[in-house]
N, CA, C and O atoms as a DFTB+ gen file, in Angstrom:
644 C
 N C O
     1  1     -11.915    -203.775      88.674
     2  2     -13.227    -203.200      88.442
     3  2     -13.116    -201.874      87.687
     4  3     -13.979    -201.787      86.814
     5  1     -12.330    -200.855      87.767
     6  2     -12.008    -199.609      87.390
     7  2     -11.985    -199.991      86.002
     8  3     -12.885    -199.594      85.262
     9  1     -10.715    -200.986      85.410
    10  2     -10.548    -201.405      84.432
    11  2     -12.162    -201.688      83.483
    12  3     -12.441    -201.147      82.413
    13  1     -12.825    -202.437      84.065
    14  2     -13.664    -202.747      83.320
    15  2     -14.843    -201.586      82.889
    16  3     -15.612    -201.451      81.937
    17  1     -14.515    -200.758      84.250
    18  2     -15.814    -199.625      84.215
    19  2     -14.865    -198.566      82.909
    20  3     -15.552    -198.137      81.982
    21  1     -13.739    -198.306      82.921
    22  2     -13.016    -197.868      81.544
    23  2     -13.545    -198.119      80.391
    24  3     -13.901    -197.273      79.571
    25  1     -13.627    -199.452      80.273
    26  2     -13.379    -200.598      78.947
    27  2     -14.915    -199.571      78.831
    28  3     -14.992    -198.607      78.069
    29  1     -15.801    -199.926      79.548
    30  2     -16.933    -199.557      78.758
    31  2     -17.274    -198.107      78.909
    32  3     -17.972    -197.539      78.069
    33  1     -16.941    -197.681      79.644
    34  2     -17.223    -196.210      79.060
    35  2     -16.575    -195.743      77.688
    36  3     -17.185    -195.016      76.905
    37  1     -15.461    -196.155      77.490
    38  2     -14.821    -195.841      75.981
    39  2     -15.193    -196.376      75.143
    40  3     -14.652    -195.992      74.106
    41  1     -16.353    -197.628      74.912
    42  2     -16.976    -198.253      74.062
    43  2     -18.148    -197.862      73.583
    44  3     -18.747    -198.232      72.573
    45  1     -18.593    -196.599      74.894
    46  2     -19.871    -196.458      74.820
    47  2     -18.999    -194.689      74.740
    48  3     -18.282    -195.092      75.655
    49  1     -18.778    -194.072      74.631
    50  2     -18.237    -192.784      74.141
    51  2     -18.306    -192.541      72.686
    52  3     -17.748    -193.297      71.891
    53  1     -19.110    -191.299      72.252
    54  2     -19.231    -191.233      71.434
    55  2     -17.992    -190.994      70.186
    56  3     -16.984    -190.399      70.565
    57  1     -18.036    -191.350      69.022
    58  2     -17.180    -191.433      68.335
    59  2     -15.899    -193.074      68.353
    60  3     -15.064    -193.291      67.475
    61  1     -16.093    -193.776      69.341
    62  2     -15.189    -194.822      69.547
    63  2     -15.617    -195.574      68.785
    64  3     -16.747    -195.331      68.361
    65  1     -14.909    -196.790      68.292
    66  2     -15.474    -197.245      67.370
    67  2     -14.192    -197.910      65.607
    68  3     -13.051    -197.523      65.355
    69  1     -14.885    -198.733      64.968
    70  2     -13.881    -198.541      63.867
    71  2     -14.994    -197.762      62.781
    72  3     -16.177    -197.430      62.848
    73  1     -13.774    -197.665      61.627
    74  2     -14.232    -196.393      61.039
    75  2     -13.519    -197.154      59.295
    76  3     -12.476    -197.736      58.996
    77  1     -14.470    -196.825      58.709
    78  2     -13.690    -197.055      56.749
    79  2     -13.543    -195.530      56.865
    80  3     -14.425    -194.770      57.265
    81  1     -12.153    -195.140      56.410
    82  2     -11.571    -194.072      56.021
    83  2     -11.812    -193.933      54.597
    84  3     -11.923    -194.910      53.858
    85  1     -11.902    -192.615      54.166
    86  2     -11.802    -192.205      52.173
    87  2     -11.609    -190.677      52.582
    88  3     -11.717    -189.920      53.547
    89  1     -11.145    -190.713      50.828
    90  2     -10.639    -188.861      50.714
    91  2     -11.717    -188.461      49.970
    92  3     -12.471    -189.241      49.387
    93  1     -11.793    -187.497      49.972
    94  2     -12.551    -186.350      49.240
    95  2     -11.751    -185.294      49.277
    96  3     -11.690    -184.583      50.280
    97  1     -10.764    -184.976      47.752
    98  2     -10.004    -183.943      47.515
    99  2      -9.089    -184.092      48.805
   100  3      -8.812    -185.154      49.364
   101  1      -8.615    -182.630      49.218
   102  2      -7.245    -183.252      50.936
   103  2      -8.048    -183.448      52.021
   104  3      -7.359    -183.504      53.039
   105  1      -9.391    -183.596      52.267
   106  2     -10.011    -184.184      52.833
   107  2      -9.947    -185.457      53.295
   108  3      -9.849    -186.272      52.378
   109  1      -9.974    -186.079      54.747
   110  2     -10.130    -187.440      55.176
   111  2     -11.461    -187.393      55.952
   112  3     -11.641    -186.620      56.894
   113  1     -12.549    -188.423      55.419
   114  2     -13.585    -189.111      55.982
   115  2     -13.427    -190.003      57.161
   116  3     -12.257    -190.310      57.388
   117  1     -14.335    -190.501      57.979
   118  2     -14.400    -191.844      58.332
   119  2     -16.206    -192.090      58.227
   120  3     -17.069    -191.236      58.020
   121  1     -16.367    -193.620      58.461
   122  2     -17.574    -193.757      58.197
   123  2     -17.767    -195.258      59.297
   124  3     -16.902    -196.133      59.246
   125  1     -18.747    -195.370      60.066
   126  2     -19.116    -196.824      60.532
   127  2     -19.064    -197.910      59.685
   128  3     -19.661    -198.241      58.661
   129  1     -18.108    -198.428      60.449
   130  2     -17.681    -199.308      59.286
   131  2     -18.647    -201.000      59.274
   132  3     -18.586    -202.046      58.627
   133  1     -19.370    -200.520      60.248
   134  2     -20.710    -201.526      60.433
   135  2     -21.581    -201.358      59.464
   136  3     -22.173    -202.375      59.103
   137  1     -21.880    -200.161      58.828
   138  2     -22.859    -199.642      57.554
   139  2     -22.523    -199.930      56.218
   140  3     -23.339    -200.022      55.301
   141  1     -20.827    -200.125      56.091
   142  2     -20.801    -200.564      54.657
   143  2     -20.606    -202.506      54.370
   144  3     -19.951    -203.334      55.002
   145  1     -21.570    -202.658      53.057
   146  2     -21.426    -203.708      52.607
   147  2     -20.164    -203.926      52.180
   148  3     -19.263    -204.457      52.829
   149  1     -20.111    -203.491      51.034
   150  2     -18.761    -203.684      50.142
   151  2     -18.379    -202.572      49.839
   152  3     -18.972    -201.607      50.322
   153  1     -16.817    -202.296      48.580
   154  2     -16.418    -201.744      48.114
   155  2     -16.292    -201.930      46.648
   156  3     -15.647    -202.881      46.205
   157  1     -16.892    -201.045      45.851
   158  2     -16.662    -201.581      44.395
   159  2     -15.707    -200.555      43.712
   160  3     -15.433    -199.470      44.225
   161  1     -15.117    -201.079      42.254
   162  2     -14.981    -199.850      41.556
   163  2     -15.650    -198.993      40.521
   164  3     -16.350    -199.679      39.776
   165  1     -15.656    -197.815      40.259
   166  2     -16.666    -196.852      39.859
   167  2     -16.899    -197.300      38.312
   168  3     -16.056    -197.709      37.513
   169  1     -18.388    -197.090      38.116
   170  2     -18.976    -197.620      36.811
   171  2     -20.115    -196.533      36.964
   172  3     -20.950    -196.569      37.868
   173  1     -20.057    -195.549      35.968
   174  2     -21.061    -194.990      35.405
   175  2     -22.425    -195.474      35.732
   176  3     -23.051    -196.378      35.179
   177  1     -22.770    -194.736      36.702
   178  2     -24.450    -195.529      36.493
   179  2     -25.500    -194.845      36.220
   180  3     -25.508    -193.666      36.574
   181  1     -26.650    -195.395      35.526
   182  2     -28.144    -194.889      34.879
   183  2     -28.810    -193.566      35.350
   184  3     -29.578    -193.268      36.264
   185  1     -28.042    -192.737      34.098
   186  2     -28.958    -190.813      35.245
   187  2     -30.378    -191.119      35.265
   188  3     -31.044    -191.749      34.443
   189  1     -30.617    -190.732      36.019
   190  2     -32.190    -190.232      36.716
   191  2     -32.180    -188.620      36.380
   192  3     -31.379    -187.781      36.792
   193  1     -33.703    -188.378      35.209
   194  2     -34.055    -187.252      34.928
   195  2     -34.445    -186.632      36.598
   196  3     -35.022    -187.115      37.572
   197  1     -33.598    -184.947      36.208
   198  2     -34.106    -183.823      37.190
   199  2     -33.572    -184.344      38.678
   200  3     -33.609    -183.778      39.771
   201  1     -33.165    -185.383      38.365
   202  2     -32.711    -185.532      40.139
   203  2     -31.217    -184.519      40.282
   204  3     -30.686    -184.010      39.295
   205  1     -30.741    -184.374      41.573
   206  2     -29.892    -183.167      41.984
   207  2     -28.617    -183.702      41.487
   208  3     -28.664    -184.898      41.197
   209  1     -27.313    -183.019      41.290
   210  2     -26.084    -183.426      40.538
   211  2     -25.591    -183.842      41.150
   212  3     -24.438    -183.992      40.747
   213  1     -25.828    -184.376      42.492
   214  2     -24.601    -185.023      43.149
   215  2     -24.986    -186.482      43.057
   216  3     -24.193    -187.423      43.059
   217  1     -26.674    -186.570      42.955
   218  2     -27.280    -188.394      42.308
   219  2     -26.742    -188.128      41.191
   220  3     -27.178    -187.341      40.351
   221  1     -25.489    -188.957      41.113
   222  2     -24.942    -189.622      39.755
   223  2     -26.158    -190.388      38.706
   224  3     -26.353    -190.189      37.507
   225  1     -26.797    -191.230      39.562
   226  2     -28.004    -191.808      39.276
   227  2     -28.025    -193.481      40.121
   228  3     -27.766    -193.534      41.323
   229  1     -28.340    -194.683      39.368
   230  2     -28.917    -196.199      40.074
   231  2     -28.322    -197.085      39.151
   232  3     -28.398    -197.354      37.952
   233  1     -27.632    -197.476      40.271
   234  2     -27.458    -198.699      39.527
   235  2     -27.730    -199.913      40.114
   236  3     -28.260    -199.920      41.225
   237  1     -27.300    -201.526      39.235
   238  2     -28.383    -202.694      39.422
   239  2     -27.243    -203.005      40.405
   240  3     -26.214    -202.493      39.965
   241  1     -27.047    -203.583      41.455
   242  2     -26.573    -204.581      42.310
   243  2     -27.433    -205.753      42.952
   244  3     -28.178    -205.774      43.932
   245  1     -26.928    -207.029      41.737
   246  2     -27.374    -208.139      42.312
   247  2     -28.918    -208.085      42.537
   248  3     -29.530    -208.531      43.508
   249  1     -29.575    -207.254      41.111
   250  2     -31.164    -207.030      41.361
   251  2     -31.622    -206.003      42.527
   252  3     -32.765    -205.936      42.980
   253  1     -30.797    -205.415      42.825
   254  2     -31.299    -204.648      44.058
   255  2     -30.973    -203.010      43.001
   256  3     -29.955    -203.155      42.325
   257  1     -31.504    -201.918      42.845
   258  2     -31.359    -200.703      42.053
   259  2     -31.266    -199.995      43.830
   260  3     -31.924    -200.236      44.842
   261  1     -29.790    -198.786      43.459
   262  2     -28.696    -198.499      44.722
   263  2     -28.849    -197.159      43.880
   264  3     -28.414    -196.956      42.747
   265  1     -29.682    -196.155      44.824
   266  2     -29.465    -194.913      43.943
   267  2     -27.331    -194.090      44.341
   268  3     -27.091    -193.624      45.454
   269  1     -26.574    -194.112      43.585
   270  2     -25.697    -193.726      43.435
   271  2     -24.987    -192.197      44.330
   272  3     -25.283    -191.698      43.244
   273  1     -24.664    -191.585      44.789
   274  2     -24.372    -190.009      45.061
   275  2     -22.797    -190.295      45.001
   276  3     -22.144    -191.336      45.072
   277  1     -22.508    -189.162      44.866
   278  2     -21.354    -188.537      44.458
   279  2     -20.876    -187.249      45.842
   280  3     -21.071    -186.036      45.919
   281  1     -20.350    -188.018      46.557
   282  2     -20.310    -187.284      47.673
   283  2     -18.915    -185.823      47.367
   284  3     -18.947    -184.793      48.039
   285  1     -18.067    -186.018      46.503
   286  2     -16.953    -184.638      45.925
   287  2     -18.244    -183.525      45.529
   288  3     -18.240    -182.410      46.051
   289  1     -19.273    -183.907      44.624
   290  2     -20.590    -182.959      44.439
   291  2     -21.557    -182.632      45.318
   292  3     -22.435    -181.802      45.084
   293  1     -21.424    -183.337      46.473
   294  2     -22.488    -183.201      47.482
   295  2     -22.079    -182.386      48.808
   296  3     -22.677    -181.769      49.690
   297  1     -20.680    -182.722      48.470
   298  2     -19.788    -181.607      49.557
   299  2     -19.165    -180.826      48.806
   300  3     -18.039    -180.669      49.279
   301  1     -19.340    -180.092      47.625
   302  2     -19.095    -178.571      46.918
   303  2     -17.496    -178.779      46.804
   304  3     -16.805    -177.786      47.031
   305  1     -16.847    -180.010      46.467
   306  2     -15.356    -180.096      46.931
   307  2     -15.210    -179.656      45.179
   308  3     -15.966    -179.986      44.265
   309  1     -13.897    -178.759      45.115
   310  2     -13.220    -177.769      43.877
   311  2     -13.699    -179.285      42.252
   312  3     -14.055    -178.960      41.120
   313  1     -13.573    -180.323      42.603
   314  2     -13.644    -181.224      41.099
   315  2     -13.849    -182.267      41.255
   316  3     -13.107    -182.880      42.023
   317  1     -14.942    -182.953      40.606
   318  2     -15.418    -184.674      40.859
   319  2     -14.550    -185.060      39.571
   320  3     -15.092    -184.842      38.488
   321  1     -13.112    -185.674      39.568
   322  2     -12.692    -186.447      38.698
   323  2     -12.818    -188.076      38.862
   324  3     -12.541    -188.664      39.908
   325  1     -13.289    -188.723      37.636
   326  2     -13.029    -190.173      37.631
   327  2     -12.021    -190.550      36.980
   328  3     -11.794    -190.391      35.780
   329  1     -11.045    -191.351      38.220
   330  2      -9.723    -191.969      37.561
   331  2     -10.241    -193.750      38.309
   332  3     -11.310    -194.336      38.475
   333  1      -8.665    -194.082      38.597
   334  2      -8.355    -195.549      39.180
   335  2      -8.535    -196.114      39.957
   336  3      -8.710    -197.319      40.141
   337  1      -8.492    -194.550      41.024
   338  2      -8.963    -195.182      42.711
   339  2     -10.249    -194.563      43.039
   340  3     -10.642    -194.508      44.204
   341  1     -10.994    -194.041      41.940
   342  2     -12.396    -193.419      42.478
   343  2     -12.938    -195.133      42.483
   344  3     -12.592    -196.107      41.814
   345  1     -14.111    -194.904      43.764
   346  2     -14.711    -196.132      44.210
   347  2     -16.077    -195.878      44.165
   348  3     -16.575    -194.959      43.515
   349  1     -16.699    -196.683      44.851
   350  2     -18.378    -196.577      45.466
   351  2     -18.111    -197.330      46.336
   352  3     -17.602    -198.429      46.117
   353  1     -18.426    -196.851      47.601
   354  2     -18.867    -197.238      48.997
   355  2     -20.289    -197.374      48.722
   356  3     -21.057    -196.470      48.393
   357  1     -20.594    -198.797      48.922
   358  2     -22.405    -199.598      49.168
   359  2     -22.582    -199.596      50.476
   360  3     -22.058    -200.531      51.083
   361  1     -23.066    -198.952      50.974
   362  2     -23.889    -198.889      52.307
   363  2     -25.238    -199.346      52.493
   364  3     -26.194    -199.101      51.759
   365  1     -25.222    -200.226      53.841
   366  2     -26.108    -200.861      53.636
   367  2     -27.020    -200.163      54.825
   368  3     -26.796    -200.808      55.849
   369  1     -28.071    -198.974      55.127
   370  2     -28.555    -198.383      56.203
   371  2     -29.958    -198.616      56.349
   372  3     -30.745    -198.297      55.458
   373  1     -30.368    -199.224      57.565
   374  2     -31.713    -199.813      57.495
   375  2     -32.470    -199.876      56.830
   376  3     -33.392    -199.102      56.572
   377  1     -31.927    -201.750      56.063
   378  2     -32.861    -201.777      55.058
   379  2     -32.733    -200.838      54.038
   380  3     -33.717    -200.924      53.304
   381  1     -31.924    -199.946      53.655
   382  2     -32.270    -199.554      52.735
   383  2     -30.360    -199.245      51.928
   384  3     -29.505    -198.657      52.590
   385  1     -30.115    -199.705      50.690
   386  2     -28.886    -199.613      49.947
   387  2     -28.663    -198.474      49.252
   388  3     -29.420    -198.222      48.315
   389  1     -27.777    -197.732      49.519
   390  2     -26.969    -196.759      48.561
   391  2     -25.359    -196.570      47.987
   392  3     -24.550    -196.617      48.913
   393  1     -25.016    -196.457      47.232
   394  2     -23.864    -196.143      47.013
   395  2     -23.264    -194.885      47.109
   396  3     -24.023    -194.081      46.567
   397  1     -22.299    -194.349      47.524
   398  2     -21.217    -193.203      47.895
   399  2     -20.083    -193.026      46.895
   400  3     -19.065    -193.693      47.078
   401  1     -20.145    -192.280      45.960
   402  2     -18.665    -191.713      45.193
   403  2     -17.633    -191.148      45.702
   404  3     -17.643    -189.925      45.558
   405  1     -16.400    -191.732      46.452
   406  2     -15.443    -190.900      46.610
   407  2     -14.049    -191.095      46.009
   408  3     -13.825    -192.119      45.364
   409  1     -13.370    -190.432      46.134
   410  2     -11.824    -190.301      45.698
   411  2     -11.026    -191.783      46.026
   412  3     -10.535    -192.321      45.033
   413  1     -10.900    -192.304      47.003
   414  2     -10.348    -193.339      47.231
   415  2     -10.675    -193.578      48.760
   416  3     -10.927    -192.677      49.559
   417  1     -10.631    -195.011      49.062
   418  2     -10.872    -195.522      50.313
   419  2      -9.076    -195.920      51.111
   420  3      -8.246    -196.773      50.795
   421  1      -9.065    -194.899      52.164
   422  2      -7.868    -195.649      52.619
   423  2      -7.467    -196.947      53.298
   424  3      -6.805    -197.921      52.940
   425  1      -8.273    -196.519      54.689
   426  2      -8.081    -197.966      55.465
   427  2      -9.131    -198.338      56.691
   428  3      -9.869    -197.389      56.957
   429  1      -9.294    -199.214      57.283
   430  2      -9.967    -199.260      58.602
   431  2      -9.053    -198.845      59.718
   432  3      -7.923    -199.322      59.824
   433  1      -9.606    -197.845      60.657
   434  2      -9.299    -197.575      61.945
   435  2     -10.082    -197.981      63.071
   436  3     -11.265    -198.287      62.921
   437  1      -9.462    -198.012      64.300
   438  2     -10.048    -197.998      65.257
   439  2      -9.850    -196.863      65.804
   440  3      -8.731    -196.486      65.456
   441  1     -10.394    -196.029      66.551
   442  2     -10.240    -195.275      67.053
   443  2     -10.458    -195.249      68.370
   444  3     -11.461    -195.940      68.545
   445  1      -9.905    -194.649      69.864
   446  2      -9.925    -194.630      71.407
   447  2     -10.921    -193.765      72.000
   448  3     -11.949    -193.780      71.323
   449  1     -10.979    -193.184      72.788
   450  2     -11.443    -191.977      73.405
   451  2     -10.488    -190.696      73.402
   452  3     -10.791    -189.526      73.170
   453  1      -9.536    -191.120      73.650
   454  2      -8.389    -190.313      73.415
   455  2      -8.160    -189.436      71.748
   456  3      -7.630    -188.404      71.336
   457  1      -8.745    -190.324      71.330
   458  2      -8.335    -189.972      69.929
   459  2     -10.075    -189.419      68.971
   460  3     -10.225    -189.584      67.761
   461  1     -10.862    -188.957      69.651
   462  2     -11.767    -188.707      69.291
   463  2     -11.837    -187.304      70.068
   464  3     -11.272    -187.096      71.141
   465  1     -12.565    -186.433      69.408
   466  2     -13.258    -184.912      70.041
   467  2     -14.189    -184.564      69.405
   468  3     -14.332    -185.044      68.281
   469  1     -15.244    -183.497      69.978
   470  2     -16.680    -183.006      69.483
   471  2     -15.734    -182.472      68.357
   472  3     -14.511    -182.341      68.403
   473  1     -16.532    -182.219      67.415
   474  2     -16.925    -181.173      66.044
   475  2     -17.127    -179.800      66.913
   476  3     -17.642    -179.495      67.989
   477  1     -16.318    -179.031      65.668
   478  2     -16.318    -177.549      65.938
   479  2     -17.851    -176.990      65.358
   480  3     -18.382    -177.399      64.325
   481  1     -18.377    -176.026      66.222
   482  2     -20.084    -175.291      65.919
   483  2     -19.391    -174.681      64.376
   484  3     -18.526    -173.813      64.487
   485  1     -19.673    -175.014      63.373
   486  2     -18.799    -174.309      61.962
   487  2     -19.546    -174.233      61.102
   488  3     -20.240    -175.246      61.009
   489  1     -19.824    -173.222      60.142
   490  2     -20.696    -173.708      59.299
   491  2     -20.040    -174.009      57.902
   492  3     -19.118    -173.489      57.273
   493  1     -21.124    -175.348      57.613
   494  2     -20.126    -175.835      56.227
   495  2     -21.313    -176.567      55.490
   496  3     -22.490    -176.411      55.816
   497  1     -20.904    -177.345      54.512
   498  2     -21.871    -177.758      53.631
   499  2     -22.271    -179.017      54.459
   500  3     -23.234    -179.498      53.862
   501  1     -22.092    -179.490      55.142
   502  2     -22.265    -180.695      55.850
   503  2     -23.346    -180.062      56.786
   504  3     -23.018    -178.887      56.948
   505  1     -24.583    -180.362      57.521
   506  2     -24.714    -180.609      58.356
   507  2     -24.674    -180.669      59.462
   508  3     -25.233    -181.764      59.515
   509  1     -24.502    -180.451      60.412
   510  2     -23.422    -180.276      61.979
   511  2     -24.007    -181.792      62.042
   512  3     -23.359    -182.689      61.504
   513  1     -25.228    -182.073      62.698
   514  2     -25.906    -182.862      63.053
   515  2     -25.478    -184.170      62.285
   516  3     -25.944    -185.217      62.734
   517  1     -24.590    -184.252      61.106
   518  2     -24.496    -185.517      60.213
   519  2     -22.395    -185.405      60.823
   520  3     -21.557    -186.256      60.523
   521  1     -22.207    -184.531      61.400
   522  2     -20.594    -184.798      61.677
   523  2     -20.634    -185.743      63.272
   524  3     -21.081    -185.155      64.257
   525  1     -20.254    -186.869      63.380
   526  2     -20.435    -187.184      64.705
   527  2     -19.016    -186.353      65.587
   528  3     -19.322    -185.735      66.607
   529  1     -17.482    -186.370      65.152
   530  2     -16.972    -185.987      65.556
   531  2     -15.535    -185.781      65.231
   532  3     -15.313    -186.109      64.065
   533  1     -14.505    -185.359      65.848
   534  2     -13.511    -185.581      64.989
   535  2     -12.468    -186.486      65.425
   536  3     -12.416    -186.894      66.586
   537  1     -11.270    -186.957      64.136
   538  2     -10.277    -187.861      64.977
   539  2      -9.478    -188.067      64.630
   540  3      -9.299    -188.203      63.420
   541  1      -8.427    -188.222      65.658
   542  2      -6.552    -187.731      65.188
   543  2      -6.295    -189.082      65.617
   544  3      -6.724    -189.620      66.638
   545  1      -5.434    -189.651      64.591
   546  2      -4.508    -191.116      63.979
   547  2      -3.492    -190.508      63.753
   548  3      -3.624    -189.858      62.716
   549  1      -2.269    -190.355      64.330
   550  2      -0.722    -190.056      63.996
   551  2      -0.798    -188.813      62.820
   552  3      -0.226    -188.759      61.732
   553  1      -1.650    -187.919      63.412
   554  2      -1.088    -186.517      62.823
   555  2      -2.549    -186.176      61.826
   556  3      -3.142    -185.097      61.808
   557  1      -2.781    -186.962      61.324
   558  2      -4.459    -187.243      60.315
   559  2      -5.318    -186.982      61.331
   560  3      -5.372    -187.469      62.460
   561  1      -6.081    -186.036      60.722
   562  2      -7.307    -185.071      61.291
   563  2      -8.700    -186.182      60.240
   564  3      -8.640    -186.193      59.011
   565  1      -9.429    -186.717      60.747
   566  2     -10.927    -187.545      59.939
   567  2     -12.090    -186.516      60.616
   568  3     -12.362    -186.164      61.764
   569  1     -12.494    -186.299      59.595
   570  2     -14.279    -185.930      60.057
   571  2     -14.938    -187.044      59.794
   572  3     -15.091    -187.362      58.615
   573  1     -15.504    -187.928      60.926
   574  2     -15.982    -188.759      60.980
   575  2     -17.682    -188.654      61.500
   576  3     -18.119    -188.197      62.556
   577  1     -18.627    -189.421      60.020
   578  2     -19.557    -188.824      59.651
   579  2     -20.566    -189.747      60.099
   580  3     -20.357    -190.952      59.963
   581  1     -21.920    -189.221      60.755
   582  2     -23.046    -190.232      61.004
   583  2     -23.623    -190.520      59.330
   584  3     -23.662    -189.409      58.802
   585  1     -23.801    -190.943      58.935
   586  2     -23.896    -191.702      57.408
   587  2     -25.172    -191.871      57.488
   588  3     -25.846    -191.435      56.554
   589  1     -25.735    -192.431      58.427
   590  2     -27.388    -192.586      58.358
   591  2     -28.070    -191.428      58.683
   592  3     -29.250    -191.386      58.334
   593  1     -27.479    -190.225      59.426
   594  2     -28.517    -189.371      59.426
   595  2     -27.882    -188.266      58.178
   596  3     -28.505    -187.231      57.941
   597  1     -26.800    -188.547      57.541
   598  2     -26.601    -187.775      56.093
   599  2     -27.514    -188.349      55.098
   600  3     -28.248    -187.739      54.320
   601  1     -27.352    -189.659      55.245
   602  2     -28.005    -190.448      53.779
   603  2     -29.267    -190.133      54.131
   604  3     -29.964    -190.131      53.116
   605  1     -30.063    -189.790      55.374
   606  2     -31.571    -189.671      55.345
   607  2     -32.514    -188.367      55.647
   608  3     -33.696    -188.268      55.975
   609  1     -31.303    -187.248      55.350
   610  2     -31.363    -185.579      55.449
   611  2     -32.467    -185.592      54.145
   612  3     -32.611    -186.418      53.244
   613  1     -33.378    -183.967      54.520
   614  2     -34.402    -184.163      53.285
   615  2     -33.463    -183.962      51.702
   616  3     -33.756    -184.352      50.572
   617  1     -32.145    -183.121      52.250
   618  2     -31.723    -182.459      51.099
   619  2     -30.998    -183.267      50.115
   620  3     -30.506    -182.729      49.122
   621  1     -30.841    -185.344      50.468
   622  2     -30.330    -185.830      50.258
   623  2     -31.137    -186.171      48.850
   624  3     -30.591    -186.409      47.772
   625  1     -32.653    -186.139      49.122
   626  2     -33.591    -186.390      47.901
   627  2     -33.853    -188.109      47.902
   628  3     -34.731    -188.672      47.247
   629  1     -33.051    -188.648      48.634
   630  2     -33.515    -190.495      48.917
   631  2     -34.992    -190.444      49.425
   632  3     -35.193    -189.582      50.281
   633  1     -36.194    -191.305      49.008
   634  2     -37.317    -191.267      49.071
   635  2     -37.255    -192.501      50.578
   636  3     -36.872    -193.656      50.388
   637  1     -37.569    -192.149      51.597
   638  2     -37.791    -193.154      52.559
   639  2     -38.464    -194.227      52.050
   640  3     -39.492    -194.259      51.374
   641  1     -37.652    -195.239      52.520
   642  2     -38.608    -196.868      52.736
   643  2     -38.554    -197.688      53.863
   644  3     -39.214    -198.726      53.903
């Protein structure tokens, strides 16, 4: 019984969970890995006049228009370069599709209870409220990010639907 009352408290602990890992500069992400569709590779997509510099802009997926961000510009990181392993993470968050620019996608984790802790009170370009928490994998520190309440911050400029 103990066993089982374990099993679920660590399931239900915040931060447990698997996670799509990516870099941003020496930065490591994680992200619910329930939220992303796919993974593509990076293709220039359609600027949108006056929108903020980190909307790269929209592009078409499969008839569906995915407004684009550029998350190295959206987190003030030193240089948004496009090379080989820059990607787009398609996230798919209720009902509604966006794509994510980052540096490269590493891998899926799972992560324990053990291996999860609160976020430090810090101030940074992020949010507090969009960091769910943090998490150590054999020495790798992830800020592992609520994605739906980043992608739906006012400062994100995504028009609710």
């Amino acid at each position: 019984m103990n066993a089982v009352l374990k099993t679920m408290n660590e399931a239900t602990a915040p931060g447990v969970g698997e996670y799509l890992t990516f870099r941003l500069g020496e930065e490591e992400y994680g992200l619910d890995i329930l939220a992303v569709q796919e993974i593509r590779g990076y293709e220039a997509p359609t600027r949108v006049a006056n929108a903020p510099a980190f909307l790269k802009g929209v592009s078409n997926l499969r008839g569906t228009i995915v407004p684009i961000i550029d998350m190295r510009l959206r987190f003030n990181c030193a240089s948004a370069e496009y090379n080989h392993l820059t990607v787009v993470i398609i996230l798919n968050l209720r009902e509604r599709v966006v794509g994510i620019v980052v540096d490269s996608v590493s891998d899926v984790i799972e992560l324990t209870a053990e291996q999860v802790q609160p976020a430090p009170d810090v101030e940074s370009t992020i949010d507090a409220r969009c960091i769910r928490c943090l998490g150590s994998v054999g020495g790798r520190m992830l800020i592992l990010l609520d994605i739906e309440k980043l992608m739906a911050s006012p400062d994100m400029g995504l028009a609710n639907t």
